[in-house]
C-alpha atoms as an extended CHARMM CRD file, in Angstrom:
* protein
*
       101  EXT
         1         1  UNK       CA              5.9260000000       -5.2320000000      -18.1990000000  PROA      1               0.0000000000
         2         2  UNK       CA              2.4130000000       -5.6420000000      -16.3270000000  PROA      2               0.0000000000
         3         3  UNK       CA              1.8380000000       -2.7800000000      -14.1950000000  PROA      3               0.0000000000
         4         4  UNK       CA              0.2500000000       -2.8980000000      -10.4750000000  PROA      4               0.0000000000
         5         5  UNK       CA             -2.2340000000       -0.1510000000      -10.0190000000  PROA      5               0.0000000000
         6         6  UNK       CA             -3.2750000000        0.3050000000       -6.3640000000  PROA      6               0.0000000000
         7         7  UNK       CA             -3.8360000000        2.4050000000       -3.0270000000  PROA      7               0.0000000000
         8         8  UNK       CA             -1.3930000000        1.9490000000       -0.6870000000  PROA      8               0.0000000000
         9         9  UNK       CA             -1.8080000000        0.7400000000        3.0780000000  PROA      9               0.0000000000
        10        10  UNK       CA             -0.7340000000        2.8340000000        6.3620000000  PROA      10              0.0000000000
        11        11  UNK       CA              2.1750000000        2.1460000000        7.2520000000  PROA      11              0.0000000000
        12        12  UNK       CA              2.3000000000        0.0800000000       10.9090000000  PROA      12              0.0000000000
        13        13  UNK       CA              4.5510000000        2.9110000000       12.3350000000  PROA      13              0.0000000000
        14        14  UNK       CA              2.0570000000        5.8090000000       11.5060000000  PROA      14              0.0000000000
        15        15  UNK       CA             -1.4440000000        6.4410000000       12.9640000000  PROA      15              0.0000000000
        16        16  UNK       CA             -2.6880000000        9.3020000000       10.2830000000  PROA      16              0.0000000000
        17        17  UNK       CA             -3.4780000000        8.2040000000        6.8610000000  PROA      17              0.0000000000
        18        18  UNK       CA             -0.8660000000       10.8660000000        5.2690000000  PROA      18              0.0000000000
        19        19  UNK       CA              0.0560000000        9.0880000000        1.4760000000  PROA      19              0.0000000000
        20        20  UNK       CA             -3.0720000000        6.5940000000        1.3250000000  PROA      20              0.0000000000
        21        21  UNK       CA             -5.1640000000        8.6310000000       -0.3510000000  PROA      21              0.0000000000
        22        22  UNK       CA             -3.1990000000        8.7340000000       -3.4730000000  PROA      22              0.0000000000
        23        23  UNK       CA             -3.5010000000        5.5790000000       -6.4040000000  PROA      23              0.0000000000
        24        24  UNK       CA              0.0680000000        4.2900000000       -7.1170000000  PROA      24              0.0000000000
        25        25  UNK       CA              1.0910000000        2.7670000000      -10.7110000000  PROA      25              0.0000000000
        26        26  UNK       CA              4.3990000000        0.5340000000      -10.1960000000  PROA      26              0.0000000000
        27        27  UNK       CA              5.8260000000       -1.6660000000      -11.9600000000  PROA      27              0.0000000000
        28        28  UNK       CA              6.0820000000       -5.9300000000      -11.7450000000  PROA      28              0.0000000000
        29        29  UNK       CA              9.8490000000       -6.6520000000      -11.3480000000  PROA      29              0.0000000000
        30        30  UNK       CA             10.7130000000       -7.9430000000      -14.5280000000  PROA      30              0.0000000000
        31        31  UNK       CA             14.2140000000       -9.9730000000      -13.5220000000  PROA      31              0.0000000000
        32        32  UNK       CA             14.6810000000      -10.8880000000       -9.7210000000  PROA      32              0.0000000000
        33        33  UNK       CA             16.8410000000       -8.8830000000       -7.5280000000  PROA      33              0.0000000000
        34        34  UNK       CA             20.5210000000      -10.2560000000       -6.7630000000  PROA      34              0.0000000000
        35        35  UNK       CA             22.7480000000      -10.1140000000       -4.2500000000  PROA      35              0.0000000000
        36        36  UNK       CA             26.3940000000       -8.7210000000       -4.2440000000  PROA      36              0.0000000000
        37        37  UNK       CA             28.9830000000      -11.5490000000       -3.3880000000  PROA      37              0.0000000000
        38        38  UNK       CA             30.7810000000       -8.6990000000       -1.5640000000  PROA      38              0.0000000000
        39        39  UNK       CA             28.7560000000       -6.4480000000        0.3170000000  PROA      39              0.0000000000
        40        40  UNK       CA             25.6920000000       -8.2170000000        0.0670000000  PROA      40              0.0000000000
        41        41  UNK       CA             23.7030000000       -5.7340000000       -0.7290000000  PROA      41              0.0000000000
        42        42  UNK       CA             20.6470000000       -6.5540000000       -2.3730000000  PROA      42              0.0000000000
        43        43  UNK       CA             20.7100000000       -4.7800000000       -6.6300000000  PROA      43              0.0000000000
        44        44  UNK       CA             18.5720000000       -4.9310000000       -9.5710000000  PROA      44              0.0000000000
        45        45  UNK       CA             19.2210000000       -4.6640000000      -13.2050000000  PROA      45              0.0000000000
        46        46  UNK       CA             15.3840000000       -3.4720000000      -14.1250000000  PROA      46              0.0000000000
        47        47  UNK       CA             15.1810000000        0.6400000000      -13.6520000000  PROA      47              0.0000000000
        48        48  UNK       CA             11.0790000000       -0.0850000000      -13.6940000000  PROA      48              0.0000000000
        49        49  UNK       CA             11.1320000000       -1.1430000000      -10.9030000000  PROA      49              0.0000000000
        50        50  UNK       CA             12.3280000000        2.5810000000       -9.3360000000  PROA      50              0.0000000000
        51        51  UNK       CA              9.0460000000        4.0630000000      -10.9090000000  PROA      51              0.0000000000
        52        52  UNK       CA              5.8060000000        5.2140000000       -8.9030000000  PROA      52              0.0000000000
        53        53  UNK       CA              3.5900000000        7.2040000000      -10.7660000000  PROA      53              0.0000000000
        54        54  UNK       CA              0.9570000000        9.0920000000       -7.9640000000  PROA      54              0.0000000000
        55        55  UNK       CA             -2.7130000000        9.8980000000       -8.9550000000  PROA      55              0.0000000000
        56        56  UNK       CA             -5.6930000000       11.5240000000       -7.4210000000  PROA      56              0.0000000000
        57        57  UNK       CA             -8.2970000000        9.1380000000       -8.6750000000  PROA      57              0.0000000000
        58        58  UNK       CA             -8.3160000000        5.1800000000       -9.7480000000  PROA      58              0.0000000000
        59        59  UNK       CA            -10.0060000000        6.3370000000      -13.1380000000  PROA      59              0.0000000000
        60        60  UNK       CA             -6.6620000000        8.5800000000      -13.7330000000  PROA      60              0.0000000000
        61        61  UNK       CA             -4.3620000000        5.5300000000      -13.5620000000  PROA      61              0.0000000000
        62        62  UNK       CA             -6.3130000000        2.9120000000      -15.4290000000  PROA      62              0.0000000000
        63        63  UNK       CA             -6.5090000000        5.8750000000      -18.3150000000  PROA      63              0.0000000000
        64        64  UNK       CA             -2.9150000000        6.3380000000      -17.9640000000  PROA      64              0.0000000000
        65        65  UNK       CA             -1.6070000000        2.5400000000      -18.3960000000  PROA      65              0.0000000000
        66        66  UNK       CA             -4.3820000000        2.6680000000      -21.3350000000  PROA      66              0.0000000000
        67        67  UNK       CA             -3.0690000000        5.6180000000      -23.0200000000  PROA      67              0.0000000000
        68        68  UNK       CA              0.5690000000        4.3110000000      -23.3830000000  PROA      68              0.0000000000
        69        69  UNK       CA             -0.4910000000        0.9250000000      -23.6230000000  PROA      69              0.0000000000
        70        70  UNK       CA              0.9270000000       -0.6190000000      -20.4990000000  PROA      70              0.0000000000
        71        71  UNK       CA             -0.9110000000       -3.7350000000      -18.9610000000  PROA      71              0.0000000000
        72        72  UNK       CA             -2.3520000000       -3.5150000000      -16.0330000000  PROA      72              0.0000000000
        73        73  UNK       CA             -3.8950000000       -5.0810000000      -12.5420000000  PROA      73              0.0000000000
        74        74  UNK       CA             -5.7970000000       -2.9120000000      -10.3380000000  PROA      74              0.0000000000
        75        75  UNK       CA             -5.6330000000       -3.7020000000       -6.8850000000  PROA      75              0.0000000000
        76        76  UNK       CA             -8.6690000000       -2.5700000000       -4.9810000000  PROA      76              0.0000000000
        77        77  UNK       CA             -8.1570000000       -1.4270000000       -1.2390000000  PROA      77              0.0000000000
        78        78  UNK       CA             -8.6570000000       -2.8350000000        1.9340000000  PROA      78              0.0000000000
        79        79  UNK       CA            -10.7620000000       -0.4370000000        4.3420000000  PROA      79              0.0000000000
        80        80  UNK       CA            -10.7950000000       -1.4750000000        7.5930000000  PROA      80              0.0000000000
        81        81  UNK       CA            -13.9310000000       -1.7780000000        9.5910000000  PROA      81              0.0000000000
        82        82  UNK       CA            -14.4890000000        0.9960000000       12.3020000000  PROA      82              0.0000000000
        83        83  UNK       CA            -16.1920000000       -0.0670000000       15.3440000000  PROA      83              0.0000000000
        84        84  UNK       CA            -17.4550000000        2.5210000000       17.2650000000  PROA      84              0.0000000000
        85        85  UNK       CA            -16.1370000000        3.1030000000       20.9290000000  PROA      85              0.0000000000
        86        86  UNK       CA            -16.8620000000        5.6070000000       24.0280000000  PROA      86              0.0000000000
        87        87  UNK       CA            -15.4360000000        6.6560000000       27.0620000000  PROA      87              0.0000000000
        88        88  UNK       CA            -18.1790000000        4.7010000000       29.0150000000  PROA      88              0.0000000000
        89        89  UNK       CA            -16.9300000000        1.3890000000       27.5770000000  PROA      89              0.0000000000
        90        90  UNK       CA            -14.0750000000        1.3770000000       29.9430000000  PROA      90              0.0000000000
        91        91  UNK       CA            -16.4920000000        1.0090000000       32.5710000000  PROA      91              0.0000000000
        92        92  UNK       CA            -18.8000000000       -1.6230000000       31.7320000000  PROA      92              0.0000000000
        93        93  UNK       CA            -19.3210000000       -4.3320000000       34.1630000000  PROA      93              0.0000000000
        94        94  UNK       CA            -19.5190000000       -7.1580000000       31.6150000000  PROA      94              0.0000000000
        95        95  UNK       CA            -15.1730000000       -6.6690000000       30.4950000000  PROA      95              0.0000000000
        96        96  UNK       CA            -13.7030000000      -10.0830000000       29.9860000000  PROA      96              0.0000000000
        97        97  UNK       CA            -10.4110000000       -8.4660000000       31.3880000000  PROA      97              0.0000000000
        98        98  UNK       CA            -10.3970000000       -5.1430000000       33.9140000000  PROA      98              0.0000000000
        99        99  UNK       CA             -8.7190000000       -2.1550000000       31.8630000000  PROA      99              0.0000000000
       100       100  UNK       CA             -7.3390000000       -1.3470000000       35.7690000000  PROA      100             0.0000000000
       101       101  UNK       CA             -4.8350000000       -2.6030000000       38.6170000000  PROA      101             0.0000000000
């Protein structure tokens, strides 16, 4: 029952940063998933695995999976690195490819 603690990435389809600034405690999967001979829907037998626990703060989660004894892995989180640009980059004489016709 090890426990991932982390903050999680933007999603690809979003350009704000709305639900990255919040630490997430899940679960490992304890059993793989399975798939229904039927439908084929994908199903799993561990209910842990439907938990997400939200926090402000890193500290709160690691003191939460220490306080009920759960194991643990933090996960620390990928920033990426800002270059800064301006309007007069569009113009420069030295592009490798025209931004125009």
């Amino acid at each position: 029952m090890l426990a991932r603690i982390y903050k999680p990435a933007r999603n690809a389809m979003q350009a704000g940063k709305a639900r990255t600034k919040v630490w997430l405690l899940e679960y490992e999967p304890e059993t793989p998933r399975s798939l229904d001979p039927l439908m084929g829907w994908t199903s799993s037998d561990d209910m842990r695995s439907q938990i997400q626990i939200e926090f402000d703060t890193r500290e709160e989660a690691v003191a939460y999976a220490e306080r009920h004894s759960i194991p643990y892995q933090v996960f620390e989180p990928h920033s990426p690195a800002l270059r800064p640009k301006s309007y007069s980059e569009n113009f420069r004489f030295d592009r490798k490819i025209p931004w125009s016709h």
